[in-house]
OpenMM code with the backbone's topology and positions (N, CA, C; nanometers):
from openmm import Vec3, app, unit

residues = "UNK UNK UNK UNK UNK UNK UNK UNK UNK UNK UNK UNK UNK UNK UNK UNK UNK UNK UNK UNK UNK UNK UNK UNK UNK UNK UNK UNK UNK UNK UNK UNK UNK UNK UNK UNK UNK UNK UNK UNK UNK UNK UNK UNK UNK UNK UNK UNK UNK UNK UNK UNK UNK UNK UNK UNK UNK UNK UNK UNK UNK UNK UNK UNK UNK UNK UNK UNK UNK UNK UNK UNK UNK UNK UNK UNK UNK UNK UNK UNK UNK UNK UNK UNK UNK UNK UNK UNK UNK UNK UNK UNK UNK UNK UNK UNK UNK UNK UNK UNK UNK UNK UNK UNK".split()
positions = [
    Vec3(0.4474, 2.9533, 2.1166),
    Vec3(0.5117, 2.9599, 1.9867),
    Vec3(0.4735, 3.0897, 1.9137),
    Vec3(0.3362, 3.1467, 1.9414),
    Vec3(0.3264, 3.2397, 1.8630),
    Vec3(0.3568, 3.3776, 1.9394),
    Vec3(0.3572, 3.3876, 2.0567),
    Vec3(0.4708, 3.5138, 2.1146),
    Vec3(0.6228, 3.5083, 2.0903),
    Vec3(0.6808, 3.3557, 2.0817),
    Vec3(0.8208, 3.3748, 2.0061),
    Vec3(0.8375, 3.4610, 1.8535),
    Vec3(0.7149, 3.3674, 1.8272),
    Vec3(0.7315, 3.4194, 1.6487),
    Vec3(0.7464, 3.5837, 1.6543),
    Vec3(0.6064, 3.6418, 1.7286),
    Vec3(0.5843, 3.7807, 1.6478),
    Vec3(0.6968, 3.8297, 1.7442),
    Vec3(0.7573, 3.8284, 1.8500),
    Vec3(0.8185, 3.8662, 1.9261),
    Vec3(0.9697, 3.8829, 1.8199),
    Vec3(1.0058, 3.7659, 1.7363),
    Vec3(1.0838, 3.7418, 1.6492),
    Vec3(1.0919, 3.8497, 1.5568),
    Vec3(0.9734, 3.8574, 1.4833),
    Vec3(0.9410, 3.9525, 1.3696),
    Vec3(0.9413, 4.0675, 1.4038),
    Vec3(0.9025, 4.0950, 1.5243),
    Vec3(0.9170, 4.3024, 1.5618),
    Vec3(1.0811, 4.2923, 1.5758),
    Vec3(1.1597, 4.2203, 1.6320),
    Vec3(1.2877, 4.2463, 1.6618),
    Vec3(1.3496, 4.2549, 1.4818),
    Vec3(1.3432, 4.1517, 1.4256),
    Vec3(1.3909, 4.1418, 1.2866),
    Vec3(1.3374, 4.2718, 1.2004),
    Vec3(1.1821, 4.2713, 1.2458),
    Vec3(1.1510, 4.4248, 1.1557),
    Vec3(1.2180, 4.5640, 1.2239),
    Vec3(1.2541, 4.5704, 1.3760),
    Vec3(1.3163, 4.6725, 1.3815),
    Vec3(1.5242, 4.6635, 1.3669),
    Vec3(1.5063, 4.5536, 1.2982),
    Vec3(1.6909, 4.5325, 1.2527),
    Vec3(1.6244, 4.6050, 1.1000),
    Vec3(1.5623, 4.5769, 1.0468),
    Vec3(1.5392, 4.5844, 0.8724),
    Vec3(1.4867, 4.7586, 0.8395),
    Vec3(1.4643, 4.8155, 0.9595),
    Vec3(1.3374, 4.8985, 0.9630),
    Vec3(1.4233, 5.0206, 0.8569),
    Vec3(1.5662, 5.0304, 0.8754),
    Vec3(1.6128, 5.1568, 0.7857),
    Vec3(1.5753, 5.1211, 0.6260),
    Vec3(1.5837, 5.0065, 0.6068),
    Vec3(1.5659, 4.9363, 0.4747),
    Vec3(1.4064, 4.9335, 0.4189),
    Vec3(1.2938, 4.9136, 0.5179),
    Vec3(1.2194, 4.8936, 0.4898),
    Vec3(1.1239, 5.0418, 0.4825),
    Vec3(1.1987, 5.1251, 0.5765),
    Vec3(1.1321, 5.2912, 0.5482),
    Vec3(1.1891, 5.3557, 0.4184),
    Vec3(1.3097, 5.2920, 0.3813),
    Vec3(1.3490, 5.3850, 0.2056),
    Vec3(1.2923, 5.3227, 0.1376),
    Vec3(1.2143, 5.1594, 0.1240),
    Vec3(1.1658, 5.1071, 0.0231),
    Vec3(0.9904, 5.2416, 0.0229),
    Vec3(0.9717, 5.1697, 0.1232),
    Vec3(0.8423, 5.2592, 0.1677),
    Vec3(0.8553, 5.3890, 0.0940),
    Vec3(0.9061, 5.4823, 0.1562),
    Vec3(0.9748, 5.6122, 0.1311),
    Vec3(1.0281, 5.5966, -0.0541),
    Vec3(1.0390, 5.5308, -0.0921),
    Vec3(1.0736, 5.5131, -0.2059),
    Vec3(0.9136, 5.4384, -0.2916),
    Vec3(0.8776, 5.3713, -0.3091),
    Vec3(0.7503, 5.3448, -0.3226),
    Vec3(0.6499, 5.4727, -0.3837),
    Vec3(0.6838, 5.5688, -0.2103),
    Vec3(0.5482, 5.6566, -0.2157),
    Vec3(0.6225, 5.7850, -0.3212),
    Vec3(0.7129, 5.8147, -0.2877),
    Vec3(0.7535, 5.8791, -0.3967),
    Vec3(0.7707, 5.8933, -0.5236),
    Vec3(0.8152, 5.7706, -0.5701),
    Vec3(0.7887, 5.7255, -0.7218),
    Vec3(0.6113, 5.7354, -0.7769),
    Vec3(0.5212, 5.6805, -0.6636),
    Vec3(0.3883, 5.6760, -0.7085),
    Vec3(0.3567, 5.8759, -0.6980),
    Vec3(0.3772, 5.9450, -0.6512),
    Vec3(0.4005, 6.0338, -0.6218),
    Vec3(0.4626, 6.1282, -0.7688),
    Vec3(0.5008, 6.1041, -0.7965),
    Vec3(0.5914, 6.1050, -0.9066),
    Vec3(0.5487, 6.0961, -1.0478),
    Vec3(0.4889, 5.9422, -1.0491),
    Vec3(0.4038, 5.8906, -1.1391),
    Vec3(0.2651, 6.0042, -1.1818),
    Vec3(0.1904, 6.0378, -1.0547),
    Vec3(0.0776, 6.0690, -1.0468),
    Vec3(0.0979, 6.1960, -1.0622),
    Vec3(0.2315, 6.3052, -1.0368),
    Vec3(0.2016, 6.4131, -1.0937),
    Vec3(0.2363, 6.4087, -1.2603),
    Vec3(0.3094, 6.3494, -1.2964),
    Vec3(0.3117, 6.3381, -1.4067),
    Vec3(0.1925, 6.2609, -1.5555),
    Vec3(0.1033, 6.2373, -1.4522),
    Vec3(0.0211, 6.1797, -1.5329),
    Vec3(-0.1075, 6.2386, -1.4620),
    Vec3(-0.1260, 6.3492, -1.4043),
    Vec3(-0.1888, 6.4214, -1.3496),
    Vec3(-0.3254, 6.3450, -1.2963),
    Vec3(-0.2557, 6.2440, -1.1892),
    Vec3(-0.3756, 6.1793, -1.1042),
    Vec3(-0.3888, 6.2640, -0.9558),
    Vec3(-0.4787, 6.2044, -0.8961),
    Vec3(-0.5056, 6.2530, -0.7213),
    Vec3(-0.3670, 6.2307, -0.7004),
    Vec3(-0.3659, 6.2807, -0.4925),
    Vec3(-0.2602, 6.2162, -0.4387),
    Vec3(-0.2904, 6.0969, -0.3879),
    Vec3(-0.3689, 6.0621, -0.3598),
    Vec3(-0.4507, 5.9337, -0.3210),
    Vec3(-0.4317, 5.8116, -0.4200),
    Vec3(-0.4789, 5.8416, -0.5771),
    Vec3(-0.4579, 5.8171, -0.6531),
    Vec3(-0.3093, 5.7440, -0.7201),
    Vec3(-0.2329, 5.8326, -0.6744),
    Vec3(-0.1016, 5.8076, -0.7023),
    Vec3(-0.0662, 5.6845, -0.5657),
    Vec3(-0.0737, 5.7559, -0.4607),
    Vec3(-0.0375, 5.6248, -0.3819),
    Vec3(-0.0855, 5.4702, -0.3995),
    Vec3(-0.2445, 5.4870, -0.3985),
    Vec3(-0.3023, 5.3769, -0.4316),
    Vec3(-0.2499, 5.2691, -0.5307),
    Vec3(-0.1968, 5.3745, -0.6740),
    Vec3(-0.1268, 5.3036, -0.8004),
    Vec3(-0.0085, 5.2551, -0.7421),
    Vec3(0.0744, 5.3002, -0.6631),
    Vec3(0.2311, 5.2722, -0.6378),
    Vec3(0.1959, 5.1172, -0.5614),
    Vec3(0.1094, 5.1578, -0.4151),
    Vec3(0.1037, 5.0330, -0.3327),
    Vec3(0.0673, 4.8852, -0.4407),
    Vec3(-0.0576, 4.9212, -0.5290),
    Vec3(-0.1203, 4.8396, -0.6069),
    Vec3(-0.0346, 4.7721, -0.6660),
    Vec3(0.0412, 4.8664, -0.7962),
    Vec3(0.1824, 4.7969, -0.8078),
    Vec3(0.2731, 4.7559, -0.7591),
    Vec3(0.3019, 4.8261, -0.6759),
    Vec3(0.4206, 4.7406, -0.5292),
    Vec3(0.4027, 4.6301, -0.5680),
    Vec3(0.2688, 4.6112, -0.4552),
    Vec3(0.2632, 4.5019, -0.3857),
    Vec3(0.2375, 4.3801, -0.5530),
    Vec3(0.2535, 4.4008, -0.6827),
    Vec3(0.2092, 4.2960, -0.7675),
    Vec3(0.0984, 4.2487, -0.7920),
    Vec3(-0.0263, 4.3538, -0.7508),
    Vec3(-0.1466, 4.2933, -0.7627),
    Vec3(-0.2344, 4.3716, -0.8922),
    Vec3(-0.2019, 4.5099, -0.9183),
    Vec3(-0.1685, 4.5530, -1.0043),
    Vec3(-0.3646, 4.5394, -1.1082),
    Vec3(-0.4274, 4.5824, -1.0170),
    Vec3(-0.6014, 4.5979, -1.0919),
    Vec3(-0.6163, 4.6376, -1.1837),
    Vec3(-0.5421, 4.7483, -1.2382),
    Vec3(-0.5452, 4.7842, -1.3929),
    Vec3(-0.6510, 4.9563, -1.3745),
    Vec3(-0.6884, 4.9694, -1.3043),
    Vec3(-0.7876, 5.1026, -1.2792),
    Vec3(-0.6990, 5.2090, -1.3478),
    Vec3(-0.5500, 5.2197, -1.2615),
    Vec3(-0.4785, 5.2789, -1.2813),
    Vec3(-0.3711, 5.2512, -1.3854),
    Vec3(-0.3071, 5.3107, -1.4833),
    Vec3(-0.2176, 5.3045, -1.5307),
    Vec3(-0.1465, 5.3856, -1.5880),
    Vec3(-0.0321, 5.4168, -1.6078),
    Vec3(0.0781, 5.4990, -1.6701),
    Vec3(0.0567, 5.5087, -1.8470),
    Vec3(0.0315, 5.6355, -1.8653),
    Vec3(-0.0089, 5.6242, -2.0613),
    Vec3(0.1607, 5.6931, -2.1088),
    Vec3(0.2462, 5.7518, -2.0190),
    Vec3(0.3498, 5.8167, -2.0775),
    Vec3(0.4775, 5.7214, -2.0308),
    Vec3(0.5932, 5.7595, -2.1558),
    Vec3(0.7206, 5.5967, -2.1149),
    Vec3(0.7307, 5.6086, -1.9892),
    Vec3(0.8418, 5.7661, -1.9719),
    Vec3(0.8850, 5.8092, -1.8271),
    Vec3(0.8038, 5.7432, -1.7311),
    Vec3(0.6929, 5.7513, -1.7146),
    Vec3(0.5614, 5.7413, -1.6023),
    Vec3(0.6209, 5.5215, -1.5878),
    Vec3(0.5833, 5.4742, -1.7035),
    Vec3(0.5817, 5.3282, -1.6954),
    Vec3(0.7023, 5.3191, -1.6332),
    Vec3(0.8355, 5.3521, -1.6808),
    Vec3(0.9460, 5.3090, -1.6263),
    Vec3(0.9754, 5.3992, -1.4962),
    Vec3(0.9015, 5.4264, -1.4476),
    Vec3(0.9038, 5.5258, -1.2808),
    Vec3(0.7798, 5.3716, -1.2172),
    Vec3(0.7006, 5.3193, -1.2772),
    Vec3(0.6066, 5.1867, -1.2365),
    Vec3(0.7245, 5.0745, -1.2285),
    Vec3(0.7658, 5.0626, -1.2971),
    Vec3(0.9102, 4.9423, -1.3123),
    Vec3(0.9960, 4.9332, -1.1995),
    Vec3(1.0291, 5.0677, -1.1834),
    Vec3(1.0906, 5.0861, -1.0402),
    Vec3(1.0140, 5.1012, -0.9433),
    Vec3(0.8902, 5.1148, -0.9061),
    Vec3(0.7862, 5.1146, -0.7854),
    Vec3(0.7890, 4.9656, -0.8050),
    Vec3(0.7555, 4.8622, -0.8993),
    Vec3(0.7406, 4.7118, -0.9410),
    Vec3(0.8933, 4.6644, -0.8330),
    Vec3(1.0188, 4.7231, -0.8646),
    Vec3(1.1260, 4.6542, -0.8221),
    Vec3(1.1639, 4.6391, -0.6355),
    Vec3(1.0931, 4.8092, -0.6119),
    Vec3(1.1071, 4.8288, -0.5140),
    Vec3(0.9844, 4.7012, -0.4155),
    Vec3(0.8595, 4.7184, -0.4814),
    Vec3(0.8070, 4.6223, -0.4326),
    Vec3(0.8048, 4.5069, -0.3594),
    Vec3(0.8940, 4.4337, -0.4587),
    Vec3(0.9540, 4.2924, -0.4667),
    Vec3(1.0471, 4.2917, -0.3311),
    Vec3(1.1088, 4.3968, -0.3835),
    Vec3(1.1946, 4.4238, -0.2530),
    Vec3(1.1301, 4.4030, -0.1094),
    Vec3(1.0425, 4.4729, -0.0830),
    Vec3(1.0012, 4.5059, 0.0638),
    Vec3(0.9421, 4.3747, 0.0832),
    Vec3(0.8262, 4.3183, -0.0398),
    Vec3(0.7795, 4.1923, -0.0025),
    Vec3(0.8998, 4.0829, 0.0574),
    Vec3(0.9970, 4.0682, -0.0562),
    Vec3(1.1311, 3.9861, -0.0024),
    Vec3(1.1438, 4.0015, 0.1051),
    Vec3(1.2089, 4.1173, 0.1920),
    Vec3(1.2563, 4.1623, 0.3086),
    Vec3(1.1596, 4.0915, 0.3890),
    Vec3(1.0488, 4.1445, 0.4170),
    Vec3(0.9176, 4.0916, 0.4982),
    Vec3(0.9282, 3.9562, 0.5221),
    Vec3(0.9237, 3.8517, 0.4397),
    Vec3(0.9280, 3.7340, 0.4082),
    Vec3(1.0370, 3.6869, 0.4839),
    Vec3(1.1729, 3.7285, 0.4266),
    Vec3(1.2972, 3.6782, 0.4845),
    Vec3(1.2906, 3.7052, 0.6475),
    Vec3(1.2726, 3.8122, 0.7095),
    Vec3(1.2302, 3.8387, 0.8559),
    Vec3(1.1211, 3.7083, 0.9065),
    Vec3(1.0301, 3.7057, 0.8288),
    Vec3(0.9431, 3.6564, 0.8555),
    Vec3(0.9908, 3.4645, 0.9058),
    Vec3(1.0453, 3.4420, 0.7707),
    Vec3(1.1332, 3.3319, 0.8096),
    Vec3(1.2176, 3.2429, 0.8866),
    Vec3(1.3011, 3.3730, 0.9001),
    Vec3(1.4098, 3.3820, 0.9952),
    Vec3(1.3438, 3.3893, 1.1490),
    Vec3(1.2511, 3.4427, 1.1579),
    Vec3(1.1777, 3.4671, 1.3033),
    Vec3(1.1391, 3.3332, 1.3527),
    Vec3(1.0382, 3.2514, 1.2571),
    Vec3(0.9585, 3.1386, 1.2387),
    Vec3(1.1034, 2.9985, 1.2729),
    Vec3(1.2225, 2.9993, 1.1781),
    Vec3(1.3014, 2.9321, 1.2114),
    Vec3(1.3772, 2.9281, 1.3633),
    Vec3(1.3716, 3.0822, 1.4007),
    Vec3(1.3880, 3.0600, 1.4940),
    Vec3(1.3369, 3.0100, 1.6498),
    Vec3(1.2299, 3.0303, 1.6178),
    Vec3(1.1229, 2.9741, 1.7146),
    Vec3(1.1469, 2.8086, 1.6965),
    Vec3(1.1522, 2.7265, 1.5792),
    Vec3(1.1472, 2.6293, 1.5671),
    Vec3(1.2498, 2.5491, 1.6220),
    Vec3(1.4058, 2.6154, 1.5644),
    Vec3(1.5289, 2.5968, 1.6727),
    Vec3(1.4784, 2.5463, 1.8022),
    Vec3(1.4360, 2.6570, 1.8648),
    Vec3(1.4376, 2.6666, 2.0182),
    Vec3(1.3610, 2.5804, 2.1011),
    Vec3(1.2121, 2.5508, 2.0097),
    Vec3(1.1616, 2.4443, 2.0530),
    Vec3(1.2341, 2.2981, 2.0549),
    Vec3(1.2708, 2.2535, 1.9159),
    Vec3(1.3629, 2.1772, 1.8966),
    Vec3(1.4580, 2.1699, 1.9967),
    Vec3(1.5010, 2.2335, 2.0639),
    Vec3(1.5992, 2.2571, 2.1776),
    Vec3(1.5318, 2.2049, 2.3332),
    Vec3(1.4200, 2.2542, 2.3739),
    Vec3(1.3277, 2.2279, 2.4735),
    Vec3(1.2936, 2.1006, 2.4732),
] * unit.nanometer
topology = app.Topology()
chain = topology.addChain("A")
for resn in residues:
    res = topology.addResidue(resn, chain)
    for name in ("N", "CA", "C"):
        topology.addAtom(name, app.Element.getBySymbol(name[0]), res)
């Protein structure tokens, strides 16, 4: 069951993968973005984007200028996004394994 699954999920992540490299690609850029404008590291900046991405959001880092917050809003949206995507693959992989057993 669990070579169906991940076997599932690399196939589904390489159907999603154009989607999931512009979120990415989009992510790092905005944090990127953020961080020159609020004159952090580059490290720095990524760290803030993923942090926010992903909704976990520690507070170390934060945006003091509007532009900067609403460039976070959209790293926040994109986030959601990739997490969604992930999930839904993830799902869909898992259901399908379950099908098949169900079938056997």
């Amino acid at each position: 069951m669990r070579k169906s699954f991940a076997t599932g999920l690399l196939f589904g992540l390489r159907v999603v993968w154009p989607v999931l490299s512009a979120l990415l690609v989009g992510i790092v850029g905005l944090g990127l973005l953020v961080g020159f404008i609020e004159g952090w590291s580059v490290s720095d900046s990524i760290y803030f984007a993923f942090v926010s991405g992903l909704t976990i959001g520690y507070g170390d880092l934060a945006p003091k200028t509007f532009i900067a917050r609403v460039l976070a809003i959209m790293i926040g949206i994109c986030g959601v996004l990739l997490t969604g995507l992930v999930a839904a693959v993830a799902v869909k992989a898992l259901s399908a394994v379950r099908t098949r057993d169900d079938r056997e």
